[in-house]
C-alpha positions as CSV (number, residue, x, y, z in Angstrom):
1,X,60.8,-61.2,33.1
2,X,64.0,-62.6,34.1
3,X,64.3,-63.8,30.3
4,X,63.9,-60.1,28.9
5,X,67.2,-57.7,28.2
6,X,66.7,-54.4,28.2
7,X,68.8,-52.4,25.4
8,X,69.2,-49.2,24.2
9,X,70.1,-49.1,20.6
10,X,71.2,-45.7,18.9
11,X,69.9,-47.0,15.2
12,X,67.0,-49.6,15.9
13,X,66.1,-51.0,12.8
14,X,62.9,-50.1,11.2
15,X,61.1,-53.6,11.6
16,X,61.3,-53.0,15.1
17,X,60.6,-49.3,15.7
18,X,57.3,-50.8,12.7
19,X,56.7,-53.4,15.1
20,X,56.4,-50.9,18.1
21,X,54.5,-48.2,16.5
22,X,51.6,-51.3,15.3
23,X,51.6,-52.8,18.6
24,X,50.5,-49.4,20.0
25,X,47.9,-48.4,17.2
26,X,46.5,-51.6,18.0
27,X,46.4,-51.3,21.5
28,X,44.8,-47.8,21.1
29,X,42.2,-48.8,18.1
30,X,41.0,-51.6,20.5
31,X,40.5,-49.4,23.9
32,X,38.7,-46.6,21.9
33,X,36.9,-48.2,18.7
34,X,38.9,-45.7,16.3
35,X,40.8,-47.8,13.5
36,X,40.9,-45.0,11.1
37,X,44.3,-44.1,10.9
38,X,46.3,-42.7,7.9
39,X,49.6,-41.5,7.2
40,X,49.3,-37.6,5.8
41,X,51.9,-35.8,3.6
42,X,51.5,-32.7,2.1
43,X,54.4,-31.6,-0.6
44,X,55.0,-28.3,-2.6
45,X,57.2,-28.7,-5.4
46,X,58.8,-26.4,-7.5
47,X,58.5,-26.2,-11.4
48,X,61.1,-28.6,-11.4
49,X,59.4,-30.9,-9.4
50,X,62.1,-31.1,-6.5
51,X,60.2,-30.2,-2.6
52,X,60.6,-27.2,-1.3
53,X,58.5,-27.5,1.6
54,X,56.1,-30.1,3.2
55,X,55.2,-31.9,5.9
56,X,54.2,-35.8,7.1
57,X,52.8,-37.1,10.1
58,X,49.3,-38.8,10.4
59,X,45.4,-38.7,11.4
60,X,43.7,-41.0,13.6
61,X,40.3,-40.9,15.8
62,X,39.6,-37.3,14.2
63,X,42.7,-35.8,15.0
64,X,45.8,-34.9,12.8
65,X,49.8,-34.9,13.9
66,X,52.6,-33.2,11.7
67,X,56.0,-35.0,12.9
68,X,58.0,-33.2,10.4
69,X,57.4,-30.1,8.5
70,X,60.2,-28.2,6.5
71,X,59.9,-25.0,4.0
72,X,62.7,-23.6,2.1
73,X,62.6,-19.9,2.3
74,X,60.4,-18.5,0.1
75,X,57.2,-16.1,0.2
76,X,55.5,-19.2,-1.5
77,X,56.0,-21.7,1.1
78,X,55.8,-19.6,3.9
79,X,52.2,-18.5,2.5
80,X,51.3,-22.3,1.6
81,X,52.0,-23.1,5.9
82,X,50.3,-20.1,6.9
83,X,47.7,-20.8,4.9
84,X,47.2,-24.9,5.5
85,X,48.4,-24.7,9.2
86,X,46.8,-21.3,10.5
């Protein structure tokens, strides 16, 4: 351990934070058996085809997580969560 630095890094770069988040889904998939997991995004796009609401996150071992979710304000999106999200 004495060879180890420990740093805190305001922008890590995303090979690393990769690097971290495979080392763990590894770990995980090999204490529990479940190496099923997917990224998930869901988009709503207007007629135009720009988002105006969606989310991403991911599924694993028969579970689902939304990191991010976002809706502009309209009656359409807000219906589209409430619907999808209960």
């Amino acid at each position: 351990m004495a060879d180890e630095q420990l740093r805190i890094e305001d922008e890590p770069s995303p090979t690393d934070v990769a690097a971290l988040n495979d080392s763990l889904y590894r770990h995980n998939a090999a204490i529990t058996g479940h190496d099923d997991g997917s990224w998930l995004a869901i988009f709503v796009r207007d007629h135009a085809r720009a988002i105006v609401a969606g989310l991403h996150g991911w599924t694993w071992g028969g579970t689902c997580f939304v990191q991010t979710r976002w809706q502009a304000g309209t009656d359409a999106t807000r219906i589209f969560f409430r619907k999808t999200l209960g």
